[in-house]
N, C-alpha and C positions, 0 to 999 in steps of 0.2 A: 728208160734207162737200158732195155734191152738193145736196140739199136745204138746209146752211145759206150759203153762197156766193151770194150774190145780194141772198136775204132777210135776211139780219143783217149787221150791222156786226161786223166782227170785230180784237179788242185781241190782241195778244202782248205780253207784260211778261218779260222777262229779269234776273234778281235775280242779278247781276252777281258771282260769284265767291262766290254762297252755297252750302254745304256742305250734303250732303243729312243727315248728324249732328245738326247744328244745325239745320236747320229742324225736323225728327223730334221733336227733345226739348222744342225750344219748344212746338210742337203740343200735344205731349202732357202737358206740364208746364200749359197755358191761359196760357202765356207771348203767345201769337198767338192772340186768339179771333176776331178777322176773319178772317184768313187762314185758320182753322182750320173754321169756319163754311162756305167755301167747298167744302174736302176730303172725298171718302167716307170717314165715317167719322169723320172730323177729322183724317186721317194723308195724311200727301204722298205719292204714289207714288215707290218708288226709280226711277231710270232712271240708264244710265250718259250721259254727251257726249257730244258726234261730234268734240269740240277741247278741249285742254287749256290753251287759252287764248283772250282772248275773238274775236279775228279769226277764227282756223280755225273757230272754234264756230259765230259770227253766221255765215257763209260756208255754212255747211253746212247751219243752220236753214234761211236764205232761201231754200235750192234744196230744203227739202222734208224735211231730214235732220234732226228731231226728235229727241231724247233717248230711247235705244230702252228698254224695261222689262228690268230688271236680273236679276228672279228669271223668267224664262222665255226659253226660246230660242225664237230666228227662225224665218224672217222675222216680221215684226212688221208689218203693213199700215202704211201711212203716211195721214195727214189730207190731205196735199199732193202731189203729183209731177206733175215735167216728163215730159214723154213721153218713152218713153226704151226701147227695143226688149229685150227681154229680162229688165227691173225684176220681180223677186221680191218686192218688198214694194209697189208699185202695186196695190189693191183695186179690186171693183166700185164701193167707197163714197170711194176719193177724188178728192176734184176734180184732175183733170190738166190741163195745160195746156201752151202750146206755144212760149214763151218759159223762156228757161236758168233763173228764178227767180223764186220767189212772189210777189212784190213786183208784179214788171209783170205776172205772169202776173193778178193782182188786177185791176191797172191796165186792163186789156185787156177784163175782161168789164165795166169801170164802175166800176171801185173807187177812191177819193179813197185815196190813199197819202200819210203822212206819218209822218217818224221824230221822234223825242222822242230826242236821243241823252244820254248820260251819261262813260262812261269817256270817256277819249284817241281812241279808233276811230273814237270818232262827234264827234271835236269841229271837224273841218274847216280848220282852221291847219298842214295840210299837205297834201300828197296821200294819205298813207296813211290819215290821217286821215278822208279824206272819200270812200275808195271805201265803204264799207258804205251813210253815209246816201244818197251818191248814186244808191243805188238805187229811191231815192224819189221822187215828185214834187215832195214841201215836206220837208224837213228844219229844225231847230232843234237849238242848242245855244249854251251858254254858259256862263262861269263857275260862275253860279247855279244849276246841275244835273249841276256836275260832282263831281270826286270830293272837293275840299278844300272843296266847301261842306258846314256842319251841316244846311243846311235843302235840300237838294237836290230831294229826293221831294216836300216838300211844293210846291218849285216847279214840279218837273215835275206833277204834279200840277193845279196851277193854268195851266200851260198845255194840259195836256189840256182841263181847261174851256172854257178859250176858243176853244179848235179846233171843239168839238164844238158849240158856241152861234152860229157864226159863219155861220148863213143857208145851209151849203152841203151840201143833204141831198143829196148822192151817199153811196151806203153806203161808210163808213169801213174803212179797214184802219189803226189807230193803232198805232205800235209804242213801245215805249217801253223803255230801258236803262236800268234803277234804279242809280247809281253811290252807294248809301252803304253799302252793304256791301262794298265794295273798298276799299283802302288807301287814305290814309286811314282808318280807322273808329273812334280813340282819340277821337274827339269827342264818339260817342255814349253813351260809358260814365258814368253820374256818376262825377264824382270824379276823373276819370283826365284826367293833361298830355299833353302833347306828348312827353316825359321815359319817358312810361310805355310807350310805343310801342303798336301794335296787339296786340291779344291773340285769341282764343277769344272772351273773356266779351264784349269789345266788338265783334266780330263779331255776337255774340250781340244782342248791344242795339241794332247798327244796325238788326238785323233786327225786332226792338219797334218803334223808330221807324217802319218802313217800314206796319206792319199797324195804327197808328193813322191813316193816312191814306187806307188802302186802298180803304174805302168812297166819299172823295167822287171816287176815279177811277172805280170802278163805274158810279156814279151819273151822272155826266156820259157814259159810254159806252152806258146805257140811254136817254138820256133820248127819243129817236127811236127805232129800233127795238131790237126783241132784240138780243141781243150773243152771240157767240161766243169763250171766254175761251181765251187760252192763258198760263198761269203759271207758271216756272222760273226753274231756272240755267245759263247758258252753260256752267259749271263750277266748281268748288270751287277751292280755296285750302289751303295747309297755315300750321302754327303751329306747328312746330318739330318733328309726327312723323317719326320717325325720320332727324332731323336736317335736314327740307328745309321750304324756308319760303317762301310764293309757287305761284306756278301755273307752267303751261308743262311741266311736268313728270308722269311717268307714275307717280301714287300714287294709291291707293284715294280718298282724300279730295277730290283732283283731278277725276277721271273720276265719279263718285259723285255725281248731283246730285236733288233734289227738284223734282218733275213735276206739274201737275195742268191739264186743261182741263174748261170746265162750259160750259153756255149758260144766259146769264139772260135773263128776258124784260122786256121792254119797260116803264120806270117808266109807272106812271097819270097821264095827266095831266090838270087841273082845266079848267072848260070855259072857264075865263079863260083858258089859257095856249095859245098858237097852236104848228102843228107850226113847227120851226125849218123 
């Protein structure tokens, strides 16, 4: 991370209460073939949380505390860390820094910082609401990207574009909370009311929606430099295992989330088209 910090622009996308289950079988099933395109292999890494709900979670990413890998013990080096006297998982290869959390620690070496928020956390009509994005320098949110909109992602989506077009080449750190795979999500299933409540299947389908749009956030995040991708869940969600329904809570399906970062490089651009 010392080599990509600086030189690339770097995305974190959090897939808001997606279940590492579900992403797995869509993968594998060619349910997600953008998303899956992404993946070694085409399969998500398992990692567990650091939260079982999205506050603790985003809390914990922003200071450095990634989704650690599920099927190997610790410590696990980390991409990120504050300085911190005694850190067991601080590597030779991560960027440290010397502010409490990633955000400013970004901010500090030149980083344009902006959230994309989604859920309640990030909507700012309160005070709880608006410690996560205030960790930013620009923040955004609205109805249109929250979690009782159908078209959410494609709006978030559409405002990543216009961030990233907008004349201001400082390297970006964009973050974005995907809110249509959280409650809400009967909306994405054909066929299924309000009556039918949230299921599995329409968790499932939020998560379709979300990988047919996927590419034109890519693409807008290439279009100046390389990109440095970080792609997950804050945490999972249940649908009635063993009688528990929601997050917040200490179950497999919870803690258990789908993991993956890549770096892409730089779109080509035509000698018409001038750097932003």
């Amino acid at each position: 991370m010392r080599e990509i910090v600086g030189s690339h622009d770097i995305l974190m996308v959090t897939l808001d209460t997606l279940r590492f289950d579900v992403a797995d079988e869509l993968a594998v099933a060619g349910r997600t073939p953008r998303l899956a395109a992404l993946l070694p292999g085409g399969r998500w890494e398992r990692r567990h949380s650091p939260g079982s709900f999205t506050y603790a979670a985003h809390q914990a990413m922003f200071a450095g505390f990634l989704p650690t890998p599920a099927d190997r013990p610790g410590p696990h080096p980390r991409l990120f860390a504050a300085r911190f006297a005694g850190s067991e998982s601080t590597a030779g290869t991560s960027f440290v820094y010397d502010t409490p959390d990633l955000v400013s620690g970004l901010a500090e070496v030149g980083y344009r910082t902006v959230c994309v928020g989604g859920v309640g956390f990030f909507n700012k009509r309160a005070a709880l609401g608006s410690v996560l994005p205030g960790m930013f320098q620009e923040s955004h949110w609205s109805p249109e990207l929250g979690v009782t909109s159908p078209t959410s992602f494609e709006s978030q989506v559409a405002l990543a574009e216009r961030i990233t077009a907008d004349g201001d080449d400082r390297p970006l750190f964009l973050f974005v909370n995907v809110s249509a795979l959280h409650q809400p999500n009967w909306h994405h299933l054909p066929g299924a009311t309000s009556a039918d409540g949230d299921t599995r299947a329409s968790h499932a389908a939020a998560l379709e929606y979300v990988d047919r749009h996927v590419p034109r956030l890519l693409a807008a995040m290439t279009r100046r430099r390389p990109c440095f991708a970080i792609v997950c869940s804050d945490h999972g969600t249940a649908y009635g295992e063993d009688g528990h329904t929601g997050h917040r809570l200490g179950h497999e399906v919870v803690w258990t989330v789908p993991y993956a970062h890549f770096t892409l490089p730089a779109a080509a651009r035509t000698a018409e088209e001038p750097r932003a």
